[in-house]
N, C-alpha and C positions, 0 to 999 in steps of 0.2 A: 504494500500500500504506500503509496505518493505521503509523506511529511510525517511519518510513525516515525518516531524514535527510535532507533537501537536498544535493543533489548541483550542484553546479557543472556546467556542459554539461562531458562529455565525463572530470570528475573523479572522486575517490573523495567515500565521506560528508563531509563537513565535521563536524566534531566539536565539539560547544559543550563549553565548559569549565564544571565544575559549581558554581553558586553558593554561594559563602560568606557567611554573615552577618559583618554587621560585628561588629566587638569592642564590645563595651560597656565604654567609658571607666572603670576601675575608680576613677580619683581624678581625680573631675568636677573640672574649672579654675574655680577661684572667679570672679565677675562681679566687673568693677571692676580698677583698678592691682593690678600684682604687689606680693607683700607684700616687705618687707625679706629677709626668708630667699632668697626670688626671685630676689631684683635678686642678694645677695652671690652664691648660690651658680652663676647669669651670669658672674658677675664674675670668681669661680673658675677656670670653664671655663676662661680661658684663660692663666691663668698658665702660666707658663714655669719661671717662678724665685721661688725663696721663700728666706726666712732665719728660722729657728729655730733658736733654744737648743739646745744637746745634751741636755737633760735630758728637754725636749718630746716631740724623737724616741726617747730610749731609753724614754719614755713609752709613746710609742705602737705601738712594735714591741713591747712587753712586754704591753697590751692586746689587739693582733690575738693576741699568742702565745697566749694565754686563750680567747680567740674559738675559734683551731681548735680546742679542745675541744669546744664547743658541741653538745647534740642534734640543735640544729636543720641540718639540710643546707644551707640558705640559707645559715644565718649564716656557717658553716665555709667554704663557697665565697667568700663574701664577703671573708670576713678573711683567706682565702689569696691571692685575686687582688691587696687594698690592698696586702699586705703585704710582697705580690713587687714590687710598685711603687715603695713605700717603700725597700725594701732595692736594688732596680734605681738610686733616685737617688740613693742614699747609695755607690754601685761595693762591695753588698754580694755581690748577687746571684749 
């Protein structure tokens, strides 16, 4: 029969899974060494422990504060996940 499946002796249809195209890469990786921003924000990743100023972080929790206003949905999401983060290492949370 025209469009049946392959059957395995004695099995049910075999079921192909349906193709997905790939993602098109929306921010193509530059050719050549990573740039500075690259290597630091690497470098970031894996910190543990940091020291800043109190004045840095009342900075920057009063920043995200602002952000959750935002129209944009992104940004609001954004600046509430940093900012639970932020307050998480500060024993705000």
């Amino acid at each position: 029969m025209i469009n049946e499946p392959r059957r395995p002796q004695g099995g049910h249809p075999v079921a192909t899974p349906p193709r997905v195209p790939e993602p098109a890469d929306p921010h193509p990786r530059p050719v050549g060494p990573p740039s500075s921003g690259h290597q630091a924000a690497a470098q970031l990743l894996g910190l543990r422990e940091v020291v800043l100023p109190a004045a840095v972080v009342a900075a920057a929790d009063l920043l995200l504060g602002d952000a959750l206003g935002s129209d944009d949905p992104v940004t609001r999401e954004a600046a509430a996940a940093t900012r639970g983060r932020l307050r998480a290492a500060l024993g705000l949370g």
